[in-house]
C-alpha positions in Angstrom: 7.1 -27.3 -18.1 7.6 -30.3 -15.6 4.3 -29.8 -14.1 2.4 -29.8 -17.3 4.1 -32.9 -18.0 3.0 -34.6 -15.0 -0.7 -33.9 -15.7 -0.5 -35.4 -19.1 -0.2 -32.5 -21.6 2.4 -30.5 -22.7 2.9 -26.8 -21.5 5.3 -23.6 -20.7 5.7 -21.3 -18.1 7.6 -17.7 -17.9 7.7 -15.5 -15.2 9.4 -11.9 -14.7 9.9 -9.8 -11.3 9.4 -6.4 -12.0 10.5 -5.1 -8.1 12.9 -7.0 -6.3 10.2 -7.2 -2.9 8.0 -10.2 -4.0 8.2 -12.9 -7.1 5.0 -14.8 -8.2 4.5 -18.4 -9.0 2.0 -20.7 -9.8 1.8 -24.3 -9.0 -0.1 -27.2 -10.6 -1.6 -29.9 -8.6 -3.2 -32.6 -10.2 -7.1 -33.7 -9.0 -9.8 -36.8 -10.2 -11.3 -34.9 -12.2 -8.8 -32.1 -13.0 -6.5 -29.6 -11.3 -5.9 -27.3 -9.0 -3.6 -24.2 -10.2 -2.3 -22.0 -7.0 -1.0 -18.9 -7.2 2.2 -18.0 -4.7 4.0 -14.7 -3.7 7.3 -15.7 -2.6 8.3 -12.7 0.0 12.2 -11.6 -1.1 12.4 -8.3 1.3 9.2 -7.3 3.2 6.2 -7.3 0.9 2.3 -6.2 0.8 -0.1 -5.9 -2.0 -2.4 -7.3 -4.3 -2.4 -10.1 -6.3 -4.6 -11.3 -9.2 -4.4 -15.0 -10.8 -6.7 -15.4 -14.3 -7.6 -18.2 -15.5 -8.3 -19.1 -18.5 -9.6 -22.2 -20.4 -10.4 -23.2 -24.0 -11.4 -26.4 -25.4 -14.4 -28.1 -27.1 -16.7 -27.3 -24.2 -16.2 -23.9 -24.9 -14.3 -21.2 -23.2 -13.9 -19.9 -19.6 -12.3 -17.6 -17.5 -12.0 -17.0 -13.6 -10.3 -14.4 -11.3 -9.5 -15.0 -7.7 -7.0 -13.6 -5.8 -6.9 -10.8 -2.6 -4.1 -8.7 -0.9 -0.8 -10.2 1.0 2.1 -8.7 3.3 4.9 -11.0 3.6 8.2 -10.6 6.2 11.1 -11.5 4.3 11.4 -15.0 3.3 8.1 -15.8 4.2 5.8 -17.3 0.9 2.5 -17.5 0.8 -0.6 -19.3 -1.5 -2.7 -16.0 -2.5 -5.0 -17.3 -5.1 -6.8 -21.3 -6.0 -8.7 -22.4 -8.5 -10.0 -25.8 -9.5 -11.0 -27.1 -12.5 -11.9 -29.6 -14.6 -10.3 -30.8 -17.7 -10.6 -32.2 -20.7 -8.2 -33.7 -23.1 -8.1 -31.0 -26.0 -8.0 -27.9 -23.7 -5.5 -25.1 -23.3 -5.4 -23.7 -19.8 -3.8 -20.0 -19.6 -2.9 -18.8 -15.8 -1.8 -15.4 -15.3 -0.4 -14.4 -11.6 0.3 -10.6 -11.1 1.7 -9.0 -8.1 1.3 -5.2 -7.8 1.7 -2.6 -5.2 -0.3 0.5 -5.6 0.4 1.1 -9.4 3.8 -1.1 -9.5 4.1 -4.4 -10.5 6.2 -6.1 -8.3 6.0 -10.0 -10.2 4.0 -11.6 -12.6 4.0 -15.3 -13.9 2.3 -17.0 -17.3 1.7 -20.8 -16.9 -0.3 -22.2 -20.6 -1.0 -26.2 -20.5 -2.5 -28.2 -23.1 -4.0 -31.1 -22.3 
């Protein structure tokens, strides 16, 4: 909620680790025009897999939605920035980010950031 805060809006986060191997995150960095939301896989025991960050953004310019992300392996310990996305914002609009972590068919992590600016 701290980071929402600093970029002028209110907001929430939650995030659950499913497998005790990696934990996901996502971090808000604010830009000119906007921000920049990064997804993280933080590395707890040795780690590999997939991760997928969608973003998601309503407001009076309409809505739109993005998905970036790729695979990771991770030593122990080690974290690592697995998906970015910029954006620009408006006051008015509700940003939803959603970070998943799987392996295979388990989920390892995911993490739910919502803003409103």
């Amino acid at each position: 909620m701290a980071l929402a805060l600093l970029v002028g809006g209110a907001g929430s986060s939650s995030a659950q680790t499913r497998d005790a191997s990696a934990a996901a995150s996502i971090a808000v960095s604010p830009r000119d025009d906007g921000l920049t939301l990064i997804g993280k896989a933080h590395a707890l025991t040795n780690a590999e897999g997939q991760a997928r960050m969608i973003v998601t953004k309503t407001g009076l310019s309409g809505r739109v939605s993005t998905t970036q992300g790729g695979e990771f392996a991770l030593a122990a310990g080690e974290s690592a920035d697995v998906a970015t996305v910029g954006l620009s914002t408006s006051p008015g609009d509700r940003l939803t980010v959603d970070l998943t972590l799987t392996s295979g068919e388990r989920v390892l992590s995911t993490s739910r950031l919502t803003i409103d600016e």
